[in-house]
C-alpha positions in Angstrom: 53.1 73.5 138.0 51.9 76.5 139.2 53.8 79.2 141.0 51.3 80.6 142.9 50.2 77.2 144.3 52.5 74.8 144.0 52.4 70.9 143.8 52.0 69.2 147.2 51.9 65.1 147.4 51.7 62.7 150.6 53.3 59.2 149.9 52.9 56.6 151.7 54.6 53.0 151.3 53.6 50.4 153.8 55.2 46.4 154.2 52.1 44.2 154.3 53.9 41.2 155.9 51.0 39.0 155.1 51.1 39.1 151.6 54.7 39.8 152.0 55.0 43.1 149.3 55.3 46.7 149.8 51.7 48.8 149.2 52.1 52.3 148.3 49.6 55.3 147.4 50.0 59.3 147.2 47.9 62.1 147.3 48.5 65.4 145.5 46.7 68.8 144.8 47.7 69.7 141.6 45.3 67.0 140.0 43.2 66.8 143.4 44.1 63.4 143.3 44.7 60.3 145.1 46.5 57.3 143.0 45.3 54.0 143.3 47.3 51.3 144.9 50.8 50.5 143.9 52.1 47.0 144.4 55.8 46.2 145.3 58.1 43.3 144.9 61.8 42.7 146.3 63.6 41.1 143.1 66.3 38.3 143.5 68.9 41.1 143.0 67.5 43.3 146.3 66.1 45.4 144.3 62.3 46.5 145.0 60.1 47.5 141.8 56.8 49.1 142.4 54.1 49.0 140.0 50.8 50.0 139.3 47.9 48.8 138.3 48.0 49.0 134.8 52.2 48.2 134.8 52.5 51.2 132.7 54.3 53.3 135.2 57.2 51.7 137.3 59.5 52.9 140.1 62.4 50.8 140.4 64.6 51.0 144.1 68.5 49.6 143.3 71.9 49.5 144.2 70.8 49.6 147.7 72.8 49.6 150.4 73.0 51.0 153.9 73.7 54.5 153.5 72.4 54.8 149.5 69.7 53.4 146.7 69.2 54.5 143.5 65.6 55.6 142.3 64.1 55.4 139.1 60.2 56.2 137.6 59.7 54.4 134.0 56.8 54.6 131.9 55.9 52.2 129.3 55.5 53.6 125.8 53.1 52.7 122.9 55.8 51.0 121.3 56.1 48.7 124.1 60.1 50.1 125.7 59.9 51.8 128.9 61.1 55.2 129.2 63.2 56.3 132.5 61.0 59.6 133.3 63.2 60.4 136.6 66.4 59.1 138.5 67.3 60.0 141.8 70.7 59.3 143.5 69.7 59.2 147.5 72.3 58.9 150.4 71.9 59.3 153.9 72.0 62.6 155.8 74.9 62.1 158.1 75.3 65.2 159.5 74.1 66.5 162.8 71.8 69.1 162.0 
């Protein structure tokens, strides 16, 4: 990253109820670019994995409840294992600000 401009990214994620899955896409300046789409899935377990179009990069929502989920961005290696790449921990903002 660089200092003196850093990274900026838009996401968006949008429910398509007709096809019945999540859509996502971002844009950022440090590349100057814009991903292609993302497709998402809610698993049996309630959990929501969003992949793209090559399934080499996933981003897994879990443990979700009201007021928490857990976050994580895989990437598929040559040898064929995914690699956890970032995990976030996210809970609710409860206070009045």
């Amino acid at each position: 990253m660089n200092k003196k401009n850093p990274s900026k990214e838009s996401k968006n994620r949008i429910f398509d109820p007709a096809q019945k899955k999540w859509v996502n896409t971002w844009v950022e300046n440090s590349n100057n670019t814009m991903s292609g789409l993302w497709d998402a899935t809610m698993k049996e377990d309630s959990s929501i994995e969003m992949h793209d179009g090559t399934r080499q990069w996933v981003i897994v929502f879990y443990n979700i409840t009201k007021d928490t989920f857990d976050w994580k961005w895989d990437y598929l290696q040559a040898d064929g294992t995914m690699k956890t790449v970032s995990k976030i921990k996210a809970k609710r903002n409860t206070s009045n600000n």
